[in-house]
N, C-alpha and C positions, 0 to 999 in steps of 0.2 A: 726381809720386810723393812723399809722404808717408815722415818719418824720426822718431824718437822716441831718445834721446839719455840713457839709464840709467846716470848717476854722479851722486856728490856732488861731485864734483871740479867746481869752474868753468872751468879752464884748459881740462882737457880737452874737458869740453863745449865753448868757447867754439874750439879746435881743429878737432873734428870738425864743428861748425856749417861754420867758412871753407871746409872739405873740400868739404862738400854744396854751398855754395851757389858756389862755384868748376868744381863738375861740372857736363858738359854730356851729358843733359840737366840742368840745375837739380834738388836734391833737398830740396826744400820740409820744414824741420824744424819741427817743433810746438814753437809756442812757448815752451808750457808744459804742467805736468800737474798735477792735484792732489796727488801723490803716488805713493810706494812702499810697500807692506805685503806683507812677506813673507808671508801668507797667501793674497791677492789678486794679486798681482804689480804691475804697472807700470797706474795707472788716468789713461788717456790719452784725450782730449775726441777725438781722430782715429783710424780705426782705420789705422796704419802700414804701408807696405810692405816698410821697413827698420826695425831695431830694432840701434842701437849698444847694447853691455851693457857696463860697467865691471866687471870681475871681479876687481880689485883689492879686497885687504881680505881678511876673515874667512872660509874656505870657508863653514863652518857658517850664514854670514847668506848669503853668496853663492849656492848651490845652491839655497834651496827659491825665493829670488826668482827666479830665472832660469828654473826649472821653472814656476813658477806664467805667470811675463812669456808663456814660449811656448805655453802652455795655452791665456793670454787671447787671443793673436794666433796663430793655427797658419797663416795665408796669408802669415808676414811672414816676411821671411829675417833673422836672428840674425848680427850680427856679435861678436865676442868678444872685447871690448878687455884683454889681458893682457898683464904684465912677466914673471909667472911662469907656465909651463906645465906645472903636477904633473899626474900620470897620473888624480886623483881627479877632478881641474876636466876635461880633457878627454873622461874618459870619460862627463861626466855632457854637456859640449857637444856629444858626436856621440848622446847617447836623446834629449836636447831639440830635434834637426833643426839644431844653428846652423851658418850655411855656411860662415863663415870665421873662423879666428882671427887677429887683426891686432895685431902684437906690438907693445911700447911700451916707448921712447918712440915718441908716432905718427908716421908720415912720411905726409907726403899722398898722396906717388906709392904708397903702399901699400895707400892707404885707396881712392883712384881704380882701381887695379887689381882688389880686390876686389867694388867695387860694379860693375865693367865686367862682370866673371867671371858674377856671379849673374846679371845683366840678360840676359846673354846665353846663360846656361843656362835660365832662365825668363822668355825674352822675351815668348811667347805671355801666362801668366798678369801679367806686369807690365805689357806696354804696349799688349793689345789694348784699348784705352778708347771710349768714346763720346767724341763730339763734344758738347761745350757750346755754346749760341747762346743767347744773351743779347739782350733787346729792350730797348729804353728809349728813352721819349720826352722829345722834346726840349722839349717845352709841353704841358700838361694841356690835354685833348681829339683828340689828335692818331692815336687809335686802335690806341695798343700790342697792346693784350689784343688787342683784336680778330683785328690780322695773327698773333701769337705763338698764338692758341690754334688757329686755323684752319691755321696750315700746319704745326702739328703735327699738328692729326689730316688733311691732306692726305697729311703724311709717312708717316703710321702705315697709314692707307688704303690706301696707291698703295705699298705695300712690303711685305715680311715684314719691316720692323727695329721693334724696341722702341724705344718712345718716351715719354720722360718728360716734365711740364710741371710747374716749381715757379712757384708764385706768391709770391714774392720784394715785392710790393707790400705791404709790412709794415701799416701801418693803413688802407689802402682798393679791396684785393686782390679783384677779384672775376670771376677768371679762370673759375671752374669755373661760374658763373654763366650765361658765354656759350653753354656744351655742353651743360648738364645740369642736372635738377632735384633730382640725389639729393643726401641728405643726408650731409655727411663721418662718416665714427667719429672721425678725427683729422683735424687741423690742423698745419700747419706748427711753431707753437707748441707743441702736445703733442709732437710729435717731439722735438722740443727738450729738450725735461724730460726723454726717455727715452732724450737720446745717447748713456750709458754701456751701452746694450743693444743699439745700432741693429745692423742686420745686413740683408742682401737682404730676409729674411721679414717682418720689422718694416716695412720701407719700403714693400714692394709692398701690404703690408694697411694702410698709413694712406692708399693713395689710393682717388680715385673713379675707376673705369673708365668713361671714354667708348666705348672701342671694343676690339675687340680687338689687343694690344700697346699701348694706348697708355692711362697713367693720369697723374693730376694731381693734386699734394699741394698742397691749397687753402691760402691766406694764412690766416692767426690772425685771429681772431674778436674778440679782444681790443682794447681800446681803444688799448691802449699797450703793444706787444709787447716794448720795447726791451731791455727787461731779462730778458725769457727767450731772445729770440734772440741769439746773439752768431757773431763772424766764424768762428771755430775751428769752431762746431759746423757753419756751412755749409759747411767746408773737411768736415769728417767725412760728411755726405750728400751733397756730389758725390764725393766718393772712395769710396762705394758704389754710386752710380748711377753714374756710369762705368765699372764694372765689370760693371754688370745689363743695361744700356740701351745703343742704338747713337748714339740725341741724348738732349740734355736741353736742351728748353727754357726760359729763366727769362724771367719779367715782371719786370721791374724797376721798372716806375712811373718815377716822376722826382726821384724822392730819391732822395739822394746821403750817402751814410754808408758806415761801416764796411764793416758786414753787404754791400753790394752793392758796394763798391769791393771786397772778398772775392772775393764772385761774378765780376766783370768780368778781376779777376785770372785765376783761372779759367779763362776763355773762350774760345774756339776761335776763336770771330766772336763780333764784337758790331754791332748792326742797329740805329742811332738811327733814331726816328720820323720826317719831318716832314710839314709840307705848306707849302701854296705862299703864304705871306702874313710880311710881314717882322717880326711877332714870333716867329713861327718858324724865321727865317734869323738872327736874333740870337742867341734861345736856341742855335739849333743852332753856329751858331759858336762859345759859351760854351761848351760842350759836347765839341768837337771840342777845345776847345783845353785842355781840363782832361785829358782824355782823351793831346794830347801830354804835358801834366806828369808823367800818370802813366807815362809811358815806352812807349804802346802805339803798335804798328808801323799803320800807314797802310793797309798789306792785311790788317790785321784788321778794320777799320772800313767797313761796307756800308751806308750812306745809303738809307733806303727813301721814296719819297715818297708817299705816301699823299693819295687821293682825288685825284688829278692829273685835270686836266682842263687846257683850253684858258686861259690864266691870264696878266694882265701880267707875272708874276713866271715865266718860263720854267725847262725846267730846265739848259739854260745857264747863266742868272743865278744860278741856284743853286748850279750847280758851282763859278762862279768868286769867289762871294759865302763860301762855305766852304773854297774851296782842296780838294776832296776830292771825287771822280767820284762821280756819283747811281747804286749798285748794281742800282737795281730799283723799279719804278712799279707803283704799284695805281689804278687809274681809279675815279673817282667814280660810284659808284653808292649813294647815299643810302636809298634806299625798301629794297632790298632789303639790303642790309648791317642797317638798322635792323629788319625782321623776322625777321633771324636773331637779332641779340639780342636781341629781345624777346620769342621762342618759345625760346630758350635750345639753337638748334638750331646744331650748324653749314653754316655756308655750301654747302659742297658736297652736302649731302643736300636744304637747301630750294633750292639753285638753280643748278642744276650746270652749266647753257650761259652763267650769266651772264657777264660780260666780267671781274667780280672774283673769280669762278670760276677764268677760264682765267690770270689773268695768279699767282693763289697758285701755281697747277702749273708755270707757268714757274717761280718760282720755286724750288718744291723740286728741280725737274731740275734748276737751273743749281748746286747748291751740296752735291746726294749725288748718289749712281750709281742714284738711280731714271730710268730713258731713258722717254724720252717719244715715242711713236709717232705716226707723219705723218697716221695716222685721226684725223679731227678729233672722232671719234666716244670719244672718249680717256677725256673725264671720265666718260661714261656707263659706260663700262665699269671703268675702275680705283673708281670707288665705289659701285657699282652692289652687292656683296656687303654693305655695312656700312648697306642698307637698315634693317633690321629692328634696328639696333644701338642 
C-alpha cells in the first residue's frame, strides 16, 4: 500500500514516514512529488492509497489544496493532520470524503489506530490485490521469457483470472514477440511519459492482447530507456495492475538496477532461471546471495530449472550447490519449444501433449487455485477454447 505525505513541515513528514514504515503491514511512502499547486492539488509519480494532509497554516491556501488533492485521488482515504479543529476546516474535511482527523502533536499509537480503522472499514477495496511473480535469469540464454510468457497465458487459459505480463527487460525485451505478431500502440516507455495520467483505462489499452484476460505491456523500443523509466513510476503501474489483475507477470532479464530491484521489492514470488551447467550454478549462487542482501525471505525464492534432462550436474547438486530447494523442472524439449518461438505462438496451442506442455500446468496448479484434474486428457480441454485466439 502506497502513502503520500502533504506538508512543508519536514519533522512532520519525516514523523509520519517512521509511523508507515513501523506499520504492519508496511505502508510504502512515495518518496517524493513534484509538487503542490493549489489549482492542481498534490502531483504525485504513484497513484496513493493513503494521503496524510497537513492542514496547518492558512485556511484560504489549505482548502482549495485539499479539495483539488481529493478530486486528483478519489480511491485514496485522507488523513487530516491538524492542531486546530475550526468548524470551517472540518466541514470542508467531511464534502472532501477524509476519514480521519489525526490531531497534533502526532502520536503514533494515533496514527497506527487510524490507518488500522480504514484498512478495516475498506479492506476489500485496499487489499484485494493481484499477485506479483517476477522471472529472472540467472545467465543469459537460460529461457526466462520463454517460461514467464507461457505460464501466463497457461494461467490466463486454464482460469477466469486476469492476467498481466510486463516486460521489464529494459533494452532487449522481447516478450510479446514469443505470443504475437501484433504491433504495440504503446510501450512500456510511452507509459512512462504519461504516469501522471495512468489509470485502469490507460493501462489496459497500452497492451497487446494475446488472449482473453490476459495482455502484455511490451519493453521500450528504445535504445536506452533509462532515463524515461524510473523506479517510482514502476511502483505507480503495479499499484494499478494489482488492483485490475489477479497475477502480474514481469520478465526481468538479468539486469540488476533500480528499476527491477523496485519490481523484485514488489513481488509476491520471485522465479530465478537456471539450468544444469556450472556457469549457471555460479551465476545462480551470485544471485541468491544478492537477493539475501536484499533482505528477501527464502520462501519467496522458487528455483526453476529449465531444460532439465539426465545431466552430471543433478538436481541434487544443485540444491545443495545453492543452499536453496529446486521449486520446479521444465524438461528439455529443444525442436519444439524453438518452433513455438519462432511462429511466435504459444506453447500450449502448438503442442499441448508435449512433456513442456504438462510440466507449465503443473506448474500453474502448484502456485494458484487453478485444480488440475486426474484426466490426463486436461490440456486438451483447459485450451482447447483459446484455439481460435
Amino acid at each position: 500500500m502506497n502513502a503520500i505525505i502533504v506538508t512543508k513541515d519536514v519533522e512532520l513528514r519525516k514523523a509520519v514516514a517512521q509511523c508507515c514504515a513501523s506499520h504492519q503491514p508496511i505502508i510504502h511512502v512515495v518518496s517524493e512529488f513534484p509538487g503542490m499547486n493549489p489549482n492542481v492539488g498534490v502531483i504525485a509519480t504513484v497513484q496513493p492509497s493513503l494521503v496524510f494532509f497537513d492542514a496547518q497554516g492558512d485556511e484560504k491556501e489549505i482548502l482549495p489544496l485539499l479539495k483539488n488533492t481529493a478530486a486528483k485521488y478519489p480511491q485514496a482515504a485522507i488523513f487530516l493532520l491538524a492542531s486546530v479543529q475550526s468548524s470551517t476546516l472540518l466541514l470542508a474535511a467531511m464534502r472532501n470524503g477524509v476519514r480521519e482527523v489525526i490531531e497534533l502533536p502526532l502520536s503514533a499509537s494515533n496514527v497506527h489506530e487510524a490507518i488500522d480503522r480504514t484498512i478495516s472499514q475498506h479492506h476489500e477495496s485496499f487489499w484485494k490485490q493481484g499477485k506479483i511473480l517476477s522471472f529472472i535469469s540467472c545467465k543469459g540464454g537460460s529461457g526466462t521469457t520463454f517460461i514467464a510468457d507461457n505460464l501466463a497465458y497457461a494461467l490466463a487459459s486454464a482460469s477466469n483470472k486476469k492476467v498481466l505480463l510486463i516486460d521489464l527487460n529494459l533494452q532487449f525485451g522481447d516478450a510479446a514477440l514469443f505470443l504475437s505478431d501484433a504491433q504495440p500502440s504503446m510501450t512500456l516507455a510511452d507509459l512512462c511519459r504519461q504516469i501522471h495520467r495512468l489509470d485502469a483505462a490507460l493501462l489496459d489499452s497500452s497492451l497487446i492482447q494475446v488472449a482473453p484476460g490476459f495482455g502484455i505491456l511490451p519493453a521500450s523500443a528504445e535504445p536506452d530507456p533509462y532515463d524515461t523509466i524510473r523506479p517510482e513510476q514502476i511502483d505507480a503501474i503495479l499499484h494499478v495492475a494489482r488492483q485490475e489483475y489477479d497475477f502480474i507477470f514481469i520478465d526481468l532479464g538479468r539486469q540488476i538496477d533500480g528499476v527491477v530491484i523496485r519490481a523484485l521489492d514488489q513481488s509476491d514470488h520471485i522465479f530465478p532461471i537456471i539450468q544444469q551447467s556450472l556457469p549457471y550454478l555460479r551465476n545462480g549462487l551470485r544471485l541468491l546471495n544478492f537477493f539475501k542482501i536484499l533482505g528477501y525471505r527464502k520462501e519467496k525464492i522458487h528455483v526453476i530449472v529449465n531444460r532439465h534432462e539426465a545431466s552430471t550436474i543433478s538436481v541434487e547438486a544443485i540444491q545443495r550447490s545453492l543452499g536453496q530447494p529446486v521449486a520446479y523442472m521444465v524438461p528439455n524439449n529443444f525442436d519444439v519449444v524453438s518452433e513455438s518461438i519462432n511462429q511466435g505462438v504459444p506453447l500450449l496451442k502448438l503442442a499441448r501433449s508435449s512433456n513442456v506442455s504438462k510440466a507449465l500446468v503443473d506448474i500453474i496448479t502448484a502456485f494458484s487455485d487453478v485444480r488440475k484434474p486426474d484426466n490426463p486428457g486436461i490440456i486438451r480441454r483447459l485450451f482447447v477454447r483459446n484455439q481460435s485466439a
